[in-house]
KEMAR-177118 format. One line per 5 residues: their letters; for each residue x, y, z of C-alpha. Coordinates in nm, 4 decimals. Layout:
<pagus>
a> X,Y,Z | ...
</pagus>
This chain:
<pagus>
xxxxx> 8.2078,4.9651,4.2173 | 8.3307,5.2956,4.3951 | 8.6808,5.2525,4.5148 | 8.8558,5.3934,4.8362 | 9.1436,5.6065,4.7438
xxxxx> 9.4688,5.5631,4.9912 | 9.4703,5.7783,5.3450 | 9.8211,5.9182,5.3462 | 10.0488,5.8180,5.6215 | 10.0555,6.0956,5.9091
xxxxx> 10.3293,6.2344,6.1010 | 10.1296,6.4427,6.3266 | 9.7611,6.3704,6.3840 | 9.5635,6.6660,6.3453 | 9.3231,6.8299,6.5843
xxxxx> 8.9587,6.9213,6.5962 | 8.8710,7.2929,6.5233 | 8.8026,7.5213,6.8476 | 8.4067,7.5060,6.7096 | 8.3907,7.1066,6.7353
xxxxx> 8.1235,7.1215,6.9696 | 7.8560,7.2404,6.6866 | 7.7189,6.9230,6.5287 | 7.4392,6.8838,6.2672 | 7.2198,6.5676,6.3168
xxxxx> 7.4454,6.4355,6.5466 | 7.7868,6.4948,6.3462 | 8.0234,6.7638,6.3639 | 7.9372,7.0458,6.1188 | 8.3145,6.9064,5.8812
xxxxx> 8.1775,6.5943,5.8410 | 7.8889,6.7548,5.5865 | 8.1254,6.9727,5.4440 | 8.3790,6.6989,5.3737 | 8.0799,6.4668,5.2463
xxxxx> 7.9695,6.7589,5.0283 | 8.2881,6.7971,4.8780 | 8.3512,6.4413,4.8152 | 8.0572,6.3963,4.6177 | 8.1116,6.6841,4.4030
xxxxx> 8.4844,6.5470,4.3257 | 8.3338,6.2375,4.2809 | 8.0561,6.4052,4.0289 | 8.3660,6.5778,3.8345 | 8.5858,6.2440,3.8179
xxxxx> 8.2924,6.0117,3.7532 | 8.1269,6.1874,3.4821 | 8.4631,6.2095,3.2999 | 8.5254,5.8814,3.3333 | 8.1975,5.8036,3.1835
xxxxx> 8.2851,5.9927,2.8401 | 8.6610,5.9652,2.8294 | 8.7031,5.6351,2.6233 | 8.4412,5.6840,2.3899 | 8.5515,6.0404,2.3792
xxxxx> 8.8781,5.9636,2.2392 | 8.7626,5.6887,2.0256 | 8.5127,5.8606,1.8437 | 8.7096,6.2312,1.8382 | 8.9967,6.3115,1.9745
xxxxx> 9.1885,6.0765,1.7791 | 9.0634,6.0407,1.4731 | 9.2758,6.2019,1.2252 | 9.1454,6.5595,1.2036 | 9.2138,6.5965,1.5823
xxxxx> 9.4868,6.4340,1.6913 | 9.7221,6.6514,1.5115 | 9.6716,6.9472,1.7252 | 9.6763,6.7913,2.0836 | 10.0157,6.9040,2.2335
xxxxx> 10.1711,6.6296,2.3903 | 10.0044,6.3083,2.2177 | 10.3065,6.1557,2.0612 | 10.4838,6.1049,2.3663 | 10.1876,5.9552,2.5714
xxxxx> 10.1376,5.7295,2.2419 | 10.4720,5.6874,2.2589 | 10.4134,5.5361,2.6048 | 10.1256,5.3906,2.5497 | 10.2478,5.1514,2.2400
xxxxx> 10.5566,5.0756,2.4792 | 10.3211,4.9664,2.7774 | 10.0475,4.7635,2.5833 | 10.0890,4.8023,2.1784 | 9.7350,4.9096,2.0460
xxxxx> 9.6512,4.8542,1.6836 | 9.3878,5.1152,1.5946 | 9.1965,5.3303,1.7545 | 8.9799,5.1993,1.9636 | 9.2726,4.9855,2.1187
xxxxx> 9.4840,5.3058,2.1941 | 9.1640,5.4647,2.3778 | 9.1221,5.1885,2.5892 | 9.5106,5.1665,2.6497 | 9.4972,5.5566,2.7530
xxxxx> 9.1852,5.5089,2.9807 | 9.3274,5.2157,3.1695 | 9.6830,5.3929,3.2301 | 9.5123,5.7149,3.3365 | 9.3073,5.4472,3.5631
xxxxx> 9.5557,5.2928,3.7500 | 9.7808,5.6177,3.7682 | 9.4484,5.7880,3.9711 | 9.5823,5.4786,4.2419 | 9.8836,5.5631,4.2194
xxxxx> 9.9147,5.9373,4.3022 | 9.7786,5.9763,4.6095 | 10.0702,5.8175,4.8032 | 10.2697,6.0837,4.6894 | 9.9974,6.3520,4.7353
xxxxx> 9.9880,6.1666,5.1210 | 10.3778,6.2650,5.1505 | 10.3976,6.5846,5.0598 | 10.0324,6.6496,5.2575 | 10.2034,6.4760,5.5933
xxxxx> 10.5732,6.6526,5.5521 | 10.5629,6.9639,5.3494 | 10.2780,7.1928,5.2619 | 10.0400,7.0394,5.5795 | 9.6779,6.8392,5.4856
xxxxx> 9.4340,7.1183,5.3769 | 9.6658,7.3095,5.2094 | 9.7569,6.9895,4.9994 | 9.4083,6.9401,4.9253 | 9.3111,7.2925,4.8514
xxxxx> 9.5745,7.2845,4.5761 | 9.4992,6.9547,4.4627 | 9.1529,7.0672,4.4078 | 9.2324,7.3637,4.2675 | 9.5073,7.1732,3.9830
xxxxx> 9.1538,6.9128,3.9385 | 8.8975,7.1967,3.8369 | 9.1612,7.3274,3.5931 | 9.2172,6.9950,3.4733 | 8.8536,6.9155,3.4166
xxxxx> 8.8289,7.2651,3.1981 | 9.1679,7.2155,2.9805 | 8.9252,6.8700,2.8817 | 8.7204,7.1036,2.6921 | 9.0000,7.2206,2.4652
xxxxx> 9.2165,6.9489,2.2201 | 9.5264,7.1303,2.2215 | 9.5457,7.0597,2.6048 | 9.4125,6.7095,2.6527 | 9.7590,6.5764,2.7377
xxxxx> 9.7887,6.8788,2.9851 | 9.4546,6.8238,3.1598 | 9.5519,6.4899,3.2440 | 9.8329,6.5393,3.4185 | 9.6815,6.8374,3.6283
xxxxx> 9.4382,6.5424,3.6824 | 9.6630,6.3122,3.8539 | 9.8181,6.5226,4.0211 | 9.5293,6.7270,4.1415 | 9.3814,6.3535,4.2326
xxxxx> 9.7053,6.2496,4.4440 | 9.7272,6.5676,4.6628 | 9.3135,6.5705,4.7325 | 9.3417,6.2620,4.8552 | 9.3507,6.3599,5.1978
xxxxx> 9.0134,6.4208,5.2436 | 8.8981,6.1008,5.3865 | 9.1905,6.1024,5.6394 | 9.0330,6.4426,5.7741 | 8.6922,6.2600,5.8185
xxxxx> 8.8663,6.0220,6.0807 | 9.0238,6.3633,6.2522 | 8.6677,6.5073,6.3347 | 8.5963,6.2343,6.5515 | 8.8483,6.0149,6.9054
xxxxx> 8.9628,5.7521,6.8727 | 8.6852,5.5511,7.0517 | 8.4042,5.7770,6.9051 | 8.1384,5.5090,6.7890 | 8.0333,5.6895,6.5143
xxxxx> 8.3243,5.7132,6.3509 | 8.1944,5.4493,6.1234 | 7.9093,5.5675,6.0567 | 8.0266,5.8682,5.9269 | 8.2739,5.7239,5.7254
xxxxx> 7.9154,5.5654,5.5303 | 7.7988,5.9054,5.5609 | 8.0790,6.0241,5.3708 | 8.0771,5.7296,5.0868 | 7.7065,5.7807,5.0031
xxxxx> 7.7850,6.1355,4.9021 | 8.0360,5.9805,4.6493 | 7.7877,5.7040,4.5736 | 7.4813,5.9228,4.4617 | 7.7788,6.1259,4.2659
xxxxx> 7.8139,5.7703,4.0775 | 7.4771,5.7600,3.9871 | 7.3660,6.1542,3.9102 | 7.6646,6.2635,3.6968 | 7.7831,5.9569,3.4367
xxxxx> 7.4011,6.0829,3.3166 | 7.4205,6.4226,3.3000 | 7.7839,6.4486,3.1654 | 7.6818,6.1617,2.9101 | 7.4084,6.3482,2.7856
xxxxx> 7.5622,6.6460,2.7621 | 7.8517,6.4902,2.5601 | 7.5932,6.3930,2.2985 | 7.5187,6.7009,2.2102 | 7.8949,6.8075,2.2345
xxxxx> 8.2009,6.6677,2.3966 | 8.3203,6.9204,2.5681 | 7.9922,7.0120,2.7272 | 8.0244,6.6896,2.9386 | 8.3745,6.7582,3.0387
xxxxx> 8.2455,7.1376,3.1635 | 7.9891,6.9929,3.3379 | 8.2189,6.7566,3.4842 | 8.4390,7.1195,3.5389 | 8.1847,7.2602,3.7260
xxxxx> 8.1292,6.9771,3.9591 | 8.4658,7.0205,4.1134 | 8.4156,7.3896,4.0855 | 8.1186,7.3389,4.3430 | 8.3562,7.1162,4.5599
xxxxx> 8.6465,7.3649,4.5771 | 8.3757,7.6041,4.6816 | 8.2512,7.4500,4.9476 | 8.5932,7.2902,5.0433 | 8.6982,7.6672,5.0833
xxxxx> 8.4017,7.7960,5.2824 | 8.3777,7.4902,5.5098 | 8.7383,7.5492,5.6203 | 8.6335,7.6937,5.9671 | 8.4590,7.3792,6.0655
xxxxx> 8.7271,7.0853,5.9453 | 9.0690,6.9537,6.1827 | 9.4021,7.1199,6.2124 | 9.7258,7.0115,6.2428 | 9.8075,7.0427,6.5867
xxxxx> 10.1983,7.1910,6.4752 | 10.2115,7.3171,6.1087 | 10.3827,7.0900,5.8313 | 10.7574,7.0340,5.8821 | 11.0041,6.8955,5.6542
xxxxx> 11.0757,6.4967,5.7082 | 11.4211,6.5511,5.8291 | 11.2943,6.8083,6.0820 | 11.0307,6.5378,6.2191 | 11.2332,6.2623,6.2320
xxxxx> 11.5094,6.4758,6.4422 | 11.2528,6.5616,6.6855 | 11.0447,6.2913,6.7444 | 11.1353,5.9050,6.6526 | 10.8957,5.7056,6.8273
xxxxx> 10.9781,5.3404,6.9216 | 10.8457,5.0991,6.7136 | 10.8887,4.7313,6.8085 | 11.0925,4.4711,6.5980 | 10.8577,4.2662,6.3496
xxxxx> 10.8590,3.8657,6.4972 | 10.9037,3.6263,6.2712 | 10.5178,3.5606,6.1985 | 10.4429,3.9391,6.1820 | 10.7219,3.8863,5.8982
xxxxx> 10.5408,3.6348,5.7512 | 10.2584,3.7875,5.7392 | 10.4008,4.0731,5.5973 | 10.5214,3.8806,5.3133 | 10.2006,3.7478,5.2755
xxxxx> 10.0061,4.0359,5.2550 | 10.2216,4.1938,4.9821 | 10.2300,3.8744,4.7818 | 9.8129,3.8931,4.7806 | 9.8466,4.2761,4.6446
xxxxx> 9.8915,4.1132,4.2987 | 9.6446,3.8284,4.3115 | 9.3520,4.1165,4.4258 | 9.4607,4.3024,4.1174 | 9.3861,4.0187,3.9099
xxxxx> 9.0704,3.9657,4.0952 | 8.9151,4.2733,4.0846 | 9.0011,4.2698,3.6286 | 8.5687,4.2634,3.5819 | 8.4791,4.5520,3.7669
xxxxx> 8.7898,4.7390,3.6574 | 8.6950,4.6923,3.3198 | 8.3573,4.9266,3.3691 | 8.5009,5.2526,3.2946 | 8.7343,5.1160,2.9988
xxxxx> 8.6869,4.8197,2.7565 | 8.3345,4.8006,2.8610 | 8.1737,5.1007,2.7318 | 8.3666,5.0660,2.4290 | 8.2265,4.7112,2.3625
xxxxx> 7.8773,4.7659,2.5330 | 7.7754,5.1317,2.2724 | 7.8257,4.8270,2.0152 | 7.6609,4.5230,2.0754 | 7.3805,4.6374,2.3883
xxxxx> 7.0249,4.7199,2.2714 | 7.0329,5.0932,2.3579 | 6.7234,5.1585,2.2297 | 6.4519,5.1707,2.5157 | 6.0937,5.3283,2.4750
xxxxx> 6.2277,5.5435,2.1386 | 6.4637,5.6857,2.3583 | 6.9100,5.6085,2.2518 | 7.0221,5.5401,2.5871 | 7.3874,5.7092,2.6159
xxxxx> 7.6009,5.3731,2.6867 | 7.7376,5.6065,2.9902 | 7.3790,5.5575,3.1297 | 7.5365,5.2229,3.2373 | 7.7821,5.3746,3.4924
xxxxx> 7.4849,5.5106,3.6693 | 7.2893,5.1658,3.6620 | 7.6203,5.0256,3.8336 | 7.6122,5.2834,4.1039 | 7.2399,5.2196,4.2206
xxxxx> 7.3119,4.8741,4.2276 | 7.6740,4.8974,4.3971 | 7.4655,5.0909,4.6285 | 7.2330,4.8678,4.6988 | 7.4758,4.5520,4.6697
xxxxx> 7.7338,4.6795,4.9685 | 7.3598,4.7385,5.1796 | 7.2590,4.3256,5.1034 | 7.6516,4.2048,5.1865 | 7.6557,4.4339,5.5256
xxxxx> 7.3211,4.2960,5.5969 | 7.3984,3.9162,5.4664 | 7.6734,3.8591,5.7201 | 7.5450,4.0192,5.9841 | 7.2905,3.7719,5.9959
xxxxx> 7.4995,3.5180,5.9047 | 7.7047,3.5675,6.2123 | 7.4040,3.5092,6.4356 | 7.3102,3.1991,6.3224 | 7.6726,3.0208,6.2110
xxxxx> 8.0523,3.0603,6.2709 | 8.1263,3.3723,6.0690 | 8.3809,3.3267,5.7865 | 8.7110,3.4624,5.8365 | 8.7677,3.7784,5.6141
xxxxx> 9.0270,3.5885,5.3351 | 8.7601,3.3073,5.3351 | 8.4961,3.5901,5.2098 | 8.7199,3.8005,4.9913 | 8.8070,3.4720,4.8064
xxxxx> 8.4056,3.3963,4.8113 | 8.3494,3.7255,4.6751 | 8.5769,3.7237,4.3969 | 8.4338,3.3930,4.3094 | 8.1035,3.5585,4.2654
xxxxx> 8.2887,3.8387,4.0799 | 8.3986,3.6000,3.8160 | 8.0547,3.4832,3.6744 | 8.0196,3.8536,3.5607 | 8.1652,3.8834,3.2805
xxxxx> 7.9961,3.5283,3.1808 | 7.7079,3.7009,3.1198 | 7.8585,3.9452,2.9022 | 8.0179,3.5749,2.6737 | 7.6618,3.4264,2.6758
xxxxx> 7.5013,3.7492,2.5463 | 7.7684,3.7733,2.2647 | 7.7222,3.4047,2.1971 | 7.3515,3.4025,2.1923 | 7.3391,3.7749,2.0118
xxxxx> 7.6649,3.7941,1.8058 | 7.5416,4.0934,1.5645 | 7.5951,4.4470,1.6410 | 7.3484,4.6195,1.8692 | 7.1578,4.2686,1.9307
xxxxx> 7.2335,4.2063,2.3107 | 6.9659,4.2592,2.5791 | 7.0333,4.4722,2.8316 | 6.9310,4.2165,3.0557 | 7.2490,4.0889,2.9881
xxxxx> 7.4029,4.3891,3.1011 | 7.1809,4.3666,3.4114 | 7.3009,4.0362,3.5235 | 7.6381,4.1693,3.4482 | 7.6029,4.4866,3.7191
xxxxx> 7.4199,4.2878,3.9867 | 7.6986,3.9408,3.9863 | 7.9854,4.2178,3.9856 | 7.8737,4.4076,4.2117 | 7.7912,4.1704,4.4803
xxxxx> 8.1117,4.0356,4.4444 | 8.3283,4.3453,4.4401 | 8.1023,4.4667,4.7911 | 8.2648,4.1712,4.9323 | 8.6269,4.1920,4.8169
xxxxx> 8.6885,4.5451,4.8180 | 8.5872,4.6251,5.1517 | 8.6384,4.2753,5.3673 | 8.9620,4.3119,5.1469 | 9.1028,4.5886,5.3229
xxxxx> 8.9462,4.5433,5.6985 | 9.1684,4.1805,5.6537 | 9.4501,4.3918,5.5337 | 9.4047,4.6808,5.8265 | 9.3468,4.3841,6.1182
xxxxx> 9.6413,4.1116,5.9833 | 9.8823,4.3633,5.9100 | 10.1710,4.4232,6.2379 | 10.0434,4.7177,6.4245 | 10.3830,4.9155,6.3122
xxxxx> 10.2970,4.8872,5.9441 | 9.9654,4.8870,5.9562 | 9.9106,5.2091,5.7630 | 10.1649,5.1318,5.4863 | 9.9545,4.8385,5.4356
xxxxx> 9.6308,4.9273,5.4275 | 9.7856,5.1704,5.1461 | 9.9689,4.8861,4.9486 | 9.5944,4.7064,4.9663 | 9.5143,4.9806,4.7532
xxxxx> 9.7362,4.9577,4.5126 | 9.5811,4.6360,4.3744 | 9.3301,4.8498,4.1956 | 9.6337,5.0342,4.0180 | 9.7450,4.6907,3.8892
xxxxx> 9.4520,4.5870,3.7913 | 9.3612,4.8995,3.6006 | 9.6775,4.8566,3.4231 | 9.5728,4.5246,3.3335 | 9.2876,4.6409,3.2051
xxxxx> 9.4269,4.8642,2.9779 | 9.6193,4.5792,2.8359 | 9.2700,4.4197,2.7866 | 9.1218,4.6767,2.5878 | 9.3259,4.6840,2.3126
xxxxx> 9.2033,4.3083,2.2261 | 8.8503,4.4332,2.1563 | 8.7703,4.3674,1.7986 | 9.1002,4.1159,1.7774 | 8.9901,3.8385,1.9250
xxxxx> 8.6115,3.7047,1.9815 | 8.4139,3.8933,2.1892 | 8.2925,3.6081,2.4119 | 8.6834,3.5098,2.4231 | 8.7405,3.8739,2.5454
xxxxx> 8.4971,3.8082,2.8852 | 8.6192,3.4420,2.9099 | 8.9674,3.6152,2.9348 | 8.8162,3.8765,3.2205 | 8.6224,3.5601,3.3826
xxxxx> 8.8986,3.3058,3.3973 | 9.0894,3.6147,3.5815 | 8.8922,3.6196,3.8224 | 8.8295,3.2758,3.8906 | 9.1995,3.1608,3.8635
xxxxx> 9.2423,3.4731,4.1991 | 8.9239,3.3034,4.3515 | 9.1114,2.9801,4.3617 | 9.4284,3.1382,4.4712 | 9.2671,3.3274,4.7477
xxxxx> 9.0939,3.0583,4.8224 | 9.3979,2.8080,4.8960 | 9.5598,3.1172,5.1213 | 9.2498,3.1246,5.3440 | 9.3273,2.7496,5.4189
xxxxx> 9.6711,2.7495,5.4130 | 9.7794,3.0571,5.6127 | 9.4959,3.1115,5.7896 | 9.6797,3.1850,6.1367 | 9.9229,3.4687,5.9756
xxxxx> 9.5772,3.6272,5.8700 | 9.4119,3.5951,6.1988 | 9.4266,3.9821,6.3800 | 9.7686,4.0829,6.5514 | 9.7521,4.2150,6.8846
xxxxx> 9.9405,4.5448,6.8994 | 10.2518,4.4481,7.1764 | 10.3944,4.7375,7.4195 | 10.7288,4.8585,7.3165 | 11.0018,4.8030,7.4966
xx> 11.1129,5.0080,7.7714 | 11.3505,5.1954,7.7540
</pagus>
């Protein structure tokens, strides 16, 4: 389930600190800080991710509320222009899937004005800084609107932080990858600890969860600020684009005519991934909403916080992306390994049985509160086997098929599938309690599936523009 924001596109790659030579076991000192500070952003955004739909469902706009949020009519406004809610529910889950796909969004502009204005850590410094305000203005109605859009763009300029993980480390440093899954588990235990805690928190009030969520990022900008000494530099400090371009324009080679194709290609997929990945973009959204009404939440005497859910989905994503590493590596050693289309399409096959379990447990269990969790279960487990093969073969076929000059812009547009997809999503929502609810997942199933297929035919069809592109010398000149 967790999802790799964009790397922005540098002009300048930066340098390791004078003090690279201190490690801690076997890393440079940065990497823990950055890993530290990703989990706590992940913690902040996470947990209020986990409370925001049912949040505004059950509070913020019901009638005694709504009135004194500054700024609502206009984001309804844009809302019922984007997806037109009836109710509601529908308008919470229309608000929850734009804010979705916007946090996908953002960071490519964040990336710009990190690479050719205000330099990388200073981008992310601010960014983190607009977040934790952000995650307090939650707390208050008036400023809902507000919060959000601190939010975003708090989101889009920290979202340099992984591109600073790769800077620690050369080029041909072998454990560049492994740090890189030293850095996601930080964000993956975030996934699990704080959709809990902020959950149960919001049950005793709402904006409890969204200070504890608040505090989270507090902790990150913290530790962000006092790590500072140990993380890269830019080896010149930020200039304006004009400026760089003037001073250094480095010779890229023409694009041949498959590299074309391929380009084409690529971009064409961006929509059909979108699509594709509809089930496990529906977690955070439509989900909740449907799951706090028809899931058994009752376990023990205890009233399991529907939230609880998000957690359950980040063990298991956890454990999922372990079995898939594992699966092919063994695979490899006893058959001719798949190519990487071949097992994005395979995995988004898998992906669309998901939500089938979610039909059959309305179907079996119509009434309110009368599906078993094991439904649920099955639900997490299908998902998120599937989206561990997607996601991440998805963009290692993007980064090795793309032409070497584009490569980055690429691997950026790959990400911008789940900004499609979470606007699809938000479209989704707003059918809850309009049409059946085993109609509802058939809709989220036959998504999937109908990308599967799609995918699917690609990996046969243009399998040689997806094969890796060896990077050509430029020209001499």
């Amino acid at each position: 389930m967790t999802e790799i924001v964009p790397e922005s596109l540098a002009v300048e790659r930066p340098v390791l600190p004078q003090n690279r030579q201190h490690e801690l076991w076997g890393h440079p000192i940065g990497l823990w800080v950055l890993t530290l500070t990703e989990g706590w952003v992940g913690f902040s955004l996470y947990g209020m991710q986990a409370i925001l739909a049912l949040y505004l469902t059950d509070y913020l706009l019901q009638p005694d509320h709504a009135g004194h949020v500054l700024g609502l009519k206009p984001l309804q406004s844009l809302v019922s222009a984007l997806y037109a809610p009836v109710g509601p529910q529908a308008l919470a889950g229309a608000i929850t899937g734009l804010f979705l796909a916007l946090i996908y969004a953002t960071p490519l502009l964040g990336g710009f004005l990190a690479d050719r204005i205000l330099g990388q850590t200073k981008t992310i410094l601010l960014g983190a800084v607009l977040m934790t305000a952000g995650h307090f203005l939650l707390s208050f109605d008036w400023s809902f609107v507000l919060a959000l859009v601190l939010l975003l763009v708090g989101i889009g300029m920290a979202g340099g932080l992984r591109a600073q993980v790769g800077a620690l480390y050369a080029l041909d440093d072998r454990r560049r990858s492994d740090a890189y899954q030293i850095y996601m588990m930080g964000l993956q235990i975030a996934v699990i600890v704080s959709p809990v805690l902020c959950a149960s928190l919001a049950q005793v009030a709402w904006h409890w969860g969204f200070l504890a969520a608040g505090t989270g990022m507090l902790i990150g900008l913290v530790v962000y600020l006092l790590g500072r000494r140990w993380l890269p530099v830019p080896s010149l400090s930020a200039r304006p684009l004009s400026a760089a371009i003037e001073k250094e324009k480095p010779i890229r080679p023409a694009l041949t005519p498959q590299e074309k194709k391929t380009t084409a290609l690529l971009l064409a997929l961006v929509p059909v991934l979108a699509v594709g990945a509809v089930p496990n973009s529906e977690i955070f959204d439509g989900y909740l909403l449907w799951g706090r009404e028809h899931f058994q939440l009752h376990l023990l005497g205890y009233e399991m916080p529907v939230s609880d859910l998000i957690s359950l989905d980040g063990f298991i994503s956890t454990l999922c992306a372990a079995g898939v590493l594992w699966f092919w590596k063994v695979y490899a050693r006893h058959r001719q390994d798949l190519s990487e289309i071949a097992k994005v399409a395979l995995g988004t096959f898998i992906a669309a049985f998901a939500p089938l379990m979610l039909a059959f447990g309305a179907w079996f269990s119509p009434g309110p509160h009368e599906v078993s969790l094991f439904w649920g279960l099955a639900f997490h487990i299908i998902n998120d086997i599937g989206f561990s093969m997607n996601y991440a073969i998805g963009m290692a076929l993007f980064s090795r098929a793309a032409p070497v000059s584009l490569n980055t812009i690429l691997v950026a547009c790959f990400s911008l599938h789940l900004f499609l997809s979470n606007l699809l999503i938000g479209k989704l929502a707003t059918l809850l309690g309009r049409i059946s609810d085993v109609s509802f997942w058939l809709l989220h199933s036959g998504a999937a599936l109908l990308a599967a297929v799609i995918l699917g035919f690609c990996a046969v069809r243009f399998r040689d523009l997806l094969a890796p592109v060896k990077e050509t010398a430029p020209p001499v000149s």
